[in-house]
C-alpha positions as a printed Julia matrix, in Angstrom:
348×3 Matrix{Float64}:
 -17.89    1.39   -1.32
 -16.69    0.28   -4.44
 -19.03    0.0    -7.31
 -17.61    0.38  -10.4
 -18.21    3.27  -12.99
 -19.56    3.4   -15.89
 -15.95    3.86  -17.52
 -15.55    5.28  -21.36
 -16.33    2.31  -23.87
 -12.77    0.93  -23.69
 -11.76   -1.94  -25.85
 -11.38   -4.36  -22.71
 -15.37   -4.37  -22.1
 -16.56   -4.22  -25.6
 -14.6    -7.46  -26.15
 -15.41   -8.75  -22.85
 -17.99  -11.13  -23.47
 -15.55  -12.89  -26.32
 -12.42  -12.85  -23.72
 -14.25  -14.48  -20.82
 -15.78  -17.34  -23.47
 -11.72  -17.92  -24.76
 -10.57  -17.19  -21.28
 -10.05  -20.77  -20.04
  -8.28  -22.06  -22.65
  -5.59  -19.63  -22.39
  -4.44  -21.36  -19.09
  -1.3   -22.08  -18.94
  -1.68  -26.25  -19.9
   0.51  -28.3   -21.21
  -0.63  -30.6   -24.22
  -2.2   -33.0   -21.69
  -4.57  -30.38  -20.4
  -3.0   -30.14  -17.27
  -2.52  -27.1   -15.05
   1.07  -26.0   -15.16
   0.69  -22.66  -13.13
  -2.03  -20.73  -11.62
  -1.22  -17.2   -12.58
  -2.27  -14.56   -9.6
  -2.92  -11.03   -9.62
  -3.02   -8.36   -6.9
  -1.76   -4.62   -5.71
   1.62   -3.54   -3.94
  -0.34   -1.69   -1.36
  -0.71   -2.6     2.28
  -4.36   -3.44    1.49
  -3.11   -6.45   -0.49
  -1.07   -7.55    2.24
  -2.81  -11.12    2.33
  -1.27  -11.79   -1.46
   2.04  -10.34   -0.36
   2.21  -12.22    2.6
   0.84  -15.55    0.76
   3.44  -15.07   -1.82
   6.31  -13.73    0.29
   5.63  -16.73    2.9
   5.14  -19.25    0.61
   1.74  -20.14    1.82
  -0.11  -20.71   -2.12
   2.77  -22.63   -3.36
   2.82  -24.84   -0.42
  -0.93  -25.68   -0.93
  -0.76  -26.05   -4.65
   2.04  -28.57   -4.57
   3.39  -29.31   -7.98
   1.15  -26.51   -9.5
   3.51  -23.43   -9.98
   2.15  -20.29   -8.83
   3.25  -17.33  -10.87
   2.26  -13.63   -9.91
   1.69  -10.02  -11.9
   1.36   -6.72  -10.28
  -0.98   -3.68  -10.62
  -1.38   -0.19   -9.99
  -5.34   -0.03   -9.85
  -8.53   -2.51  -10.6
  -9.63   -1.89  -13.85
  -5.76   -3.04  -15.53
  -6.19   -6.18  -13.22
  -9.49   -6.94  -14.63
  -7.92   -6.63  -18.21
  -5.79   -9.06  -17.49
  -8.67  -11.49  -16.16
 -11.02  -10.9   -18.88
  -7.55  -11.65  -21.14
  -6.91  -14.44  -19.67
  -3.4   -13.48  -18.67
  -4.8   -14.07  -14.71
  -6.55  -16.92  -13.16
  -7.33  -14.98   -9.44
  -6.89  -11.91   -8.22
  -6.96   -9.6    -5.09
  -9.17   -6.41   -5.86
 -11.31   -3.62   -5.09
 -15.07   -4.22   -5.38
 -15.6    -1.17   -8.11
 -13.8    -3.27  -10.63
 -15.05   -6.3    -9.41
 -18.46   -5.24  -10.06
 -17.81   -3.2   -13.07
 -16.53   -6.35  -14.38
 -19.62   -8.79  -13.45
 -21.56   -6.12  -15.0
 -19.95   -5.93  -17.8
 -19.9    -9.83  -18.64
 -23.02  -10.02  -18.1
 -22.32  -12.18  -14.98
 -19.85  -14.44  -16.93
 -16.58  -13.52  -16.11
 -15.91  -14.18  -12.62
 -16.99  -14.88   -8.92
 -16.0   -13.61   -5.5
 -14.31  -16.36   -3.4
 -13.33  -14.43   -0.58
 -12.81  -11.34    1.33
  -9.13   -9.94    2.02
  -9.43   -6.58    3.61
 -11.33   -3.9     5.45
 -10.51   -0.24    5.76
  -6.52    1.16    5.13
  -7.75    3.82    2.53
  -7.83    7.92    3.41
  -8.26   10.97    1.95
  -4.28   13.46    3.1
  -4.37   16.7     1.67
  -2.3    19.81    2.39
  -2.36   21.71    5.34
  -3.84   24.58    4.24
  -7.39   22.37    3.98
  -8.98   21.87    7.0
 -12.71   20.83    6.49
 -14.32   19.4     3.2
 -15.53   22.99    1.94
 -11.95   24.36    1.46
 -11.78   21.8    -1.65
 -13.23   23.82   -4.04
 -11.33   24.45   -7.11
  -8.52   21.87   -5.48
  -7.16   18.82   -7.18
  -7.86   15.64   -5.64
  -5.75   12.29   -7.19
  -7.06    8.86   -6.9
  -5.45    5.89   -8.02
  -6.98    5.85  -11.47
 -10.68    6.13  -12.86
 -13.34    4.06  -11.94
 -11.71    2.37   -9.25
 -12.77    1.99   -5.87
 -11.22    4.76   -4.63
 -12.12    6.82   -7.24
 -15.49    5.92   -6.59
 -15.68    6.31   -2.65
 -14.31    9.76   -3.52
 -16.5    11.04   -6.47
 -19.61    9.62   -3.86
 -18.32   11.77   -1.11
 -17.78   14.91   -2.97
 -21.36   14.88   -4.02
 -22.54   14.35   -0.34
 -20.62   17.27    0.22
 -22.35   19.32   -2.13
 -19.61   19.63   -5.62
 -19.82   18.38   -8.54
 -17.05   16.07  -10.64
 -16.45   15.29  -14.34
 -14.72   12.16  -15.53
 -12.37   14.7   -17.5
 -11.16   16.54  -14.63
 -13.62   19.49  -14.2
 -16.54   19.98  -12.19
 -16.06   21.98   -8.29
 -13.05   19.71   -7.18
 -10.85   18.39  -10.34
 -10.42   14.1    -9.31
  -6.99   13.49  -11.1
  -6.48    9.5   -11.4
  -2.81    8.81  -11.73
  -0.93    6.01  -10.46
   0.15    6.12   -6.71
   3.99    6.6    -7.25
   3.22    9.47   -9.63
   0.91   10.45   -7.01
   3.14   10.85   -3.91
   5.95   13.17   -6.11
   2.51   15.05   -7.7
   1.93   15.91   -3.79
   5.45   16.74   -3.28
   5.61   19.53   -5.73
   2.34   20.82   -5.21
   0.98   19.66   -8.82
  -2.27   18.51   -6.54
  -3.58   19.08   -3.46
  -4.96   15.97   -1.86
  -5.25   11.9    -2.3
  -8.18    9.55   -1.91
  -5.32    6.66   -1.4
  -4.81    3.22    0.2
  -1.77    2.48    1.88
   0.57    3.02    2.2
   0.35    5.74   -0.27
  -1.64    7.59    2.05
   0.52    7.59    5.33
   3.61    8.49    2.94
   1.74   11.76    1.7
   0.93   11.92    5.6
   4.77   11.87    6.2
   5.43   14.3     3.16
   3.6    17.27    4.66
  -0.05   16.21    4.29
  -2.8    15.65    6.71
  -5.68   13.34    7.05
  -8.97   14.52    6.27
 -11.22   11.61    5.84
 -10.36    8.11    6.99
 -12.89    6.21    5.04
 -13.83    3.56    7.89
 -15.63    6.45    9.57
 -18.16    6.4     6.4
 -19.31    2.97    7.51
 -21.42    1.3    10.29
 -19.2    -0.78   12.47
 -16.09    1.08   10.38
 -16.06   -2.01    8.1
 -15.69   -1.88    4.55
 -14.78   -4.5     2.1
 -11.82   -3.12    0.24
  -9.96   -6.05   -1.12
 -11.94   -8.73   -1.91
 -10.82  -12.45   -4.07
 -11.96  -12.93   -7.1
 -11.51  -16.0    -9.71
 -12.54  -16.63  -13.66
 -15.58  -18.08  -13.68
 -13.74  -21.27  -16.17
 -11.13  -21.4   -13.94
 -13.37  -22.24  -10.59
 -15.77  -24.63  -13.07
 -12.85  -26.57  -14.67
 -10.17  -26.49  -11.66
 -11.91  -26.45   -8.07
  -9.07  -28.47   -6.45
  -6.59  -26.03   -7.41
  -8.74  -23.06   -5.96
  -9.37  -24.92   -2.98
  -5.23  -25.07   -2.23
  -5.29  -21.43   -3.4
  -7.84  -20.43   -0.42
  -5.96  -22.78    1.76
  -3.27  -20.1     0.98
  -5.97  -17.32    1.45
  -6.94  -18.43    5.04
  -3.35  -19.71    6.37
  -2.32  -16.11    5.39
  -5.26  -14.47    7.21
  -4.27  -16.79    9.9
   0.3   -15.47    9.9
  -0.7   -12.1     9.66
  -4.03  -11.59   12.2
  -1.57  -13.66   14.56
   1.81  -12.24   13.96
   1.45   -8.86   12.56
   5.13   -7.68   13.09
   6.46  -10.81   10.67
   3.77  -10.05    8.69
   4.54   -6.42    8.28
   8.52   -7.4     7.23
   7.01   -9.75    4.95
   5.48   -6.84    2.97
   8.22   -4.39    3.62
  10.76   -7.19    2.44
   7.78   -7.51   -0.9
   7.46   -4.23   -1.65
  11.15   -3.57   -1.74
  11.19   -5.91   -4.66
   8.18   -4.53   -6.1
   8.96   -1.4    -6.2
  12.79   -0.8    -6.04
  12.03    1.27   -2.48
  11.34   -0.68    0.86
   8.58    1.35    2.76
  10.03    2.03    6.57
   9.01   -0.04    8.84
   7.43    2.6    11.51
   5.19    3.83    8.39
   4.16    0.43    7.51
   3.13   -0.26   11.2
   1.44    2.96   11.69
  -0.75    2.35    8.32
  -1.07   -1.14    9.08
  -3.89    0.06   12.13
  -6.15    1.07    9.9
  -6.56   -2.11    7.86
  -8.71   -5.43    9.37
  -7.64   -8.43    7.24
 -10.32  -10.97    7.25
 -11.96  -13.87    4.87
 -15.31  -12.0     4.51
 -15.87  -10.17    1.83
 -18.11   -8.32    3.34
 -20.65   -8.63    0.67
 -23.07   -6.3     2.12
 -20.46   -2.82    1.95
 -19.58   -3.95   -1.88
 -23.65   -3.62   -2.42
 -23.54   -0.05   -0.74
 -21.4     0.7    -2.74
 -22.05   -0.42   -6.22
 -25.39    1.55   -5.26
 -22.92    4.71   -4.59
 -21.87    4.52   -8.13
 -25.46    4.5    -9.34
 -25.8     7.42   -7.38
 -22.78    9.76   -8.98
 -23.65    8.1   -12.64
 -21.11    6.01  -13.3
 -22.88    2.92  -13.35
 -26.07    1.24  -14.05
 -28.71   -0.2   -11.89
 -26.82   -3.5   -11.55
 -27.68   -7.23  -11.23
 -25.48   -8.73   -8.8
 -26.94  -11.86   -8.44
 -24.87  -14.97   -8.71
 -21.13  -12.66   -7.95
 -20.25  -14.86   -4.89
 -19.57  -18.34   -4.29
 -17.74  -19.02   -0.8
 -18.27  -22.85   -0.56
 -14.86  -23.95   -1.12
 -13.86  -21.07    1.13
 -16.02  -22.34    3.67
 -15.03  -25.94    3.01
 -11.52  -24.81    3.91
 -12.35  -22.86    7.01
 -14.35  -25.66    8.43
 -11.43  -27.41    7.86
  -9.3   -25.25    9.3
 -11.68  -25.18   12.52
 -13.07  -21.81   11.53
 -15.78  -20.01   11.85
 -17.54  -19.94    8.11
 -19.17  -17.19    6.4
 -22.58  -16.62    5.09
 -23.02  -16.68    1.78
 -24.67  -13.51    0.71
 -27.95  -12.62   -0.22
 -27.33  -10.93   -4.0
């Protein structure tokens, strides 16, 4: 799914290649060098859920010790990936549009996947008045914001379907990115028509009136498709492997709470997401979204390929060079470890 666009020439990738060389030494150090904090980004969306649950539990703080973890939210991947290329973020839980938009864009410099997070949770609700893809024409259609994944998987779709798009709104259907709070009162009022959304955005449109028209997992063989994924600054993993090594001890013991008790796991996130957001999501909405995400450690390297190839295909991105994006050993370290099955590193 998620290859990222070819966005407009934004400041944040025309300075890229400067930010990811200054990058490291904007860790937050004291005077002796030493790592005071590892700073973490991710999502409040249900697809994020690993983060939220890390954080909420405990789980990264535990493994880093005396190493403060400290944590900044985001509405979509390509702010996130600001932040990393700032150096404002050490890791981060993301879509694999950004992430690739962002390898691309350094050149292969800026970071490396570390692990997978999540599979699935993402669905295209639209009124009821819609009931099969060709009653979209001339219908607004919001995604989170441009160039990320869902923007992508959406843009990818309508093509297969036969209409055009414009990065400016126009085109058959008119893709509105906006931010998913803006999003579900947009839907509310009838300002758009539909949302290619992850949860729990999507399920709340679902309980506002709307209906599911595509759940995204039907797209892909075996319904598996990498849509949160781990990424790290490239400096960061080179100059502080023992600290990203407790942070995926974090990664897999949250994989491990939430795979085996999904019902604390879910009132972890509710309990998150109240704070995050000022509005606790109700429990039965979080548990009936929560069946269409698979949280695992694979990143599922093969679906962010697909997809970066997807964006090739609509023209928002570049032939790309991928080689060199992952790096699971210390993942893998930690799941042997853990008495885990590992995962294959991939191929690109």
């Amino acid at each position: 799914m998620s290859a990222s666009p070819r966005l407009p020439r934004r400041a944040l990738f025309a300075t890229a290649a400067a930010a990811v060389l200054i990058a490291a030494g904007l860790t937050a150090c004291g005077d002796s060098g030493k790592v005071e904090s590892v700073r973490l980004g991710y999502f409040p969306n249900l697809t994020h859920a690993t983060a939220i649950v890390g954080v909420q539990e405990g789980l990264f703080q535990k493994s880093l010790g005396a190493t403060k973890l400290t944590t900044q939210t985001f509405n979509a991947g390509p702010a996130e990936i600001e932040a990393l290329f700032s150096g404002a973020i050490d890791i981060g839980y993301i879509g694999p549009s950004p992430t690739v938009n962002a390898y691309v864009k350094s050149k292969g410099k800026a970071l490396k996947v570390i692990s997978g997070s999540a599979s699935g949770g993402v669905l295209l609700v639209v009124k009821p008045g819609i009931k099969k893809p060709a009653d979209l024409k001339g219908k607004k259609i919001a995604t989170p914001q441009l160039g990320n994944t869902q923007d992508v998987a959406l843009r990818y779709w309508l093509k297969q379907q036969g209409f055009t798009t414009t990065k400016d709104g126009g085109g058959d259907v008119h893709v509105t990115p906006q931010e998913n709070p803006v999003t579900v009162e947009a839907f509310g009022s009838g300002a758009i028509d539909g949302a290619w959304v992850p949860e729990p955005t999507a399920s709340t449109l679902v309980k506002a009136g709307g209906h599911v028209l595509v759940d995204e997992r039907d797209l892909w063989p075996g319904k598996k498709f990498v849509i949160t994924n781990v990424i790290v600054r490239t400096e960061f993993l080179q100059q502080h492997p023992d600290l990203v090594k407790a942070f995926l001890k974090g990664q897999v013991a949250a994989t491990r709470l939430i795979t085996g008790n999904p019902a604390k796991a879910q009132q972890d996130v509710i309990t998150a997401l109240g704070k995050l957001t000022g509005k606790p999501p109700k429990a039965a909405l979080v548990a009936s979204a929560w069946k269409s995400i698979e949280f695992t450690n694979d990143p599922l390297a093969s679906t962010l390929v697909t997809g970066a190839n997807h964006a090739v295909e609509i023209g928002l991105l570049d032939k790309p060079n991928l080689t060199g994006l992952y790096d699971l050993t210390i993942l893998n370290q930690v799941l042997t470890e853990a008495h885990q099955p590992t995962v294959p590193e991939p191929s690109t």
